[in-house]
N, C-alpha and C positions, 0 to 999 in steps of 0.2 A: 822105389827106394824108401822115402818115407814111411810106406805103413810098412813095410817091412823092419825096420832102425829100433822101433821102443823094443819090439819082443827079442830080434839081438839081444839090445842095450842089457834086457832086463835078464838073459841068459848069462851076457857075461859078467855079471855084476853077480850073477848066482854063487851056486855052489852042486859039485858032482861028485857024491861017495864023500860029503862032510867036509869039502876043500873046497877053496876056493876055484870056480871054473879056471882064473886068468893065470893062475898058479899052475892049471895043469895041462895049459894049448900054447901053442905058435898063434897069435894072431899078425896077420898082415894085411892090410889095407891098399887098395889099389884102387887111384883114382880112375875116372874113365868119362868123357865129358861125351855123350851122345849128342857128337854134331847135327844127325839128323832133328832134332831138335832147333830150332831159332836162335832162342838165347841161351843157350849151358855151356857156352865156351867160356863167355865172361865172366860169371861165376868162378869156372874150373879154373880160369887165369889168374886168380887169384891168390890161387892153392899157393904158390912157390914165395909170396908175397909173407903171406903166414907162417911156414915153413918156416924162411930165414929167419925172423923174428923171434921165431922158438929158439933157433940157435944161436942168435944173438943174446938173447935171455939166459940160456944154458951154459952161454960164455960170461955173465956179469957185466955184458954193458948195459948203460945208464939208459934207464926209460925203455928197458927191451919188455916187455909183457908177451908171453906165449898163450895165443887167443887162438891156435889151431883148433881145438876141440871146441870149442864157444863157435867160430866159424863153421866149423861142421853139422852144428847143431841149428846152427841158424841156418845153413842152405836146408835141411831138412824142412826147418818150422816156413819157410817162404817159399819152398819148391811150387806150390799151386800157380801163384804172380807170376815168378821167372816164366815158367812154362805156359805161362799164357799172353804173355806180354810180344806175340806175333806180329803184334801193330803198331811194334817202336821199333827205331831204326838202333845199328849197332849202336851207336852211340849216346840214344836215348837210354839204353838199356844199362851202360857202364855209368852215364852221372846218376841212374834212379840206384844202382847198386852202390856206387860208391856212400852219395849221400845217408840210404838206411843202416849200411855198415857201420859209417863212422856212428852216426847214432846213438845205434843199439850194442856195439861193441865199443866204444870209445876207443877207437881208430884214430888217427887222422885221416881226413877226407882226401887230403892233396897225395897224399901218398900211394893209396888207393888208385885214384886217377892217373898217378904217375906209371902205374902198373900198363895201364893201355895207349901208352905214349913211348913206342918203341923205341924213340931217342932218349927218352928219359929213364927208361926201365931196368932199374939196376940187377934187378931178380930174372934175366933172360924169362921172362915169363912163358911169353907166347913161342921159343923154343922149346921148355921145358912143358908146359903144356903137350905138345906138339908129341913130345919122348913120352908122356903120362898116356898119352892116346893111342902114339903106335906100338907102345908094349903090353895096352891093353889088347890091341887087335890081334895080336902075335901070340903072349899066350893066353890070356883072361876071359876074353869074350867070343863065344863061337856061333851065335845068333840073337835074335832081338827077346826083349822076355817075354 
C-alpha cells in the first residue's frame, strides 16, 4: 500500500490529454483492513471516527475539522510500526495510536480512545469496520497481493 499511494497520488494529481486526471475518472476508495495482519484493525477502526467528523465539518458544527485525508496519509507514512508492532497487546496498540494521532494530527486523544471502548463509541466503529471488511471480501478483494 504505501509504496504504491505516492505514484497514485502523483497520477491523480496529473493530467491526461491536457485535463485534469480527477476531472476525467470515478474515483472510489475502499477500505479494507487485512486481519491477517496483528495490528490493522485499530488503525481501520478508526476510519468511521474520521469520517463523521468530515460530516460534522461539512455540516458547520463548531470545532468540526475534516482530517480524513491527513489520516490517510498518516496510516501510509507509519504503516512500517503498525505492522510490526506484533509484540503489543490489542491494547497497547490502540493507546500508542491514539496518543501519536492526537499528536501529529491535533486530535483529541480521548476521543480516539473512546473509539475502542464499545460502550462509549458513538461512531459504531467496530460495526462499521466489520461492513468496511466484509464488502471488501465480497466484492474488492479476490486474493492476497
Amino acid at each position: 500500500c504505501k509504496a504504491f499511494e505516492p505514484g497514485f497520488q502523483d497520477f491523480l494529481d496529473g493530467e491526461v490529454d491536457g485535463k485534469p486526471t480527477l476531472d476525467q475518472i470515478k474515483l472510489s476508495r475502499s477500505y479494507f483492513p487485512l486481519t491477517y495482519h496483528h495490528s490493522t484493525w485499530q488503525p481501520t477502526k478508526l476510519i468511521p471516527y474520521f469520517v463523521d467528523t468530515c460530516y460534522a465539518a461539512k455540516a458547520g458544527k463548531d470545532g468540526a475539522d475534516c482530517k480524513f485525508d491527513a489520516y490517510r496519509k498518516w496510516c501510509f507514512a507509519n504503516q512500517d510500526w503498525i505492522l510490526e508492532a506484533t509484540d503489543k497487546s490489542q491494547q497497547e496498540i490502540q493507546k500508542t495510536l491514539a496518543a501519536k494521532i492526537a499528536k501529529d494530527l491535533t486530535v483529541p486523544e480521548a476521543d480516539l480512545l473512546q473509539v475502542f471502548d464499545e460502550a462509549k463509541d458513538v461512531h459504531n466503529s467496530e460495526g462499521r469496520t466489520r461492513e468496511m471488511w466484509k464488502y471488501g471480501t465480497i466484492k474488492l478483494v479476490s486474493g492476497t497481493p
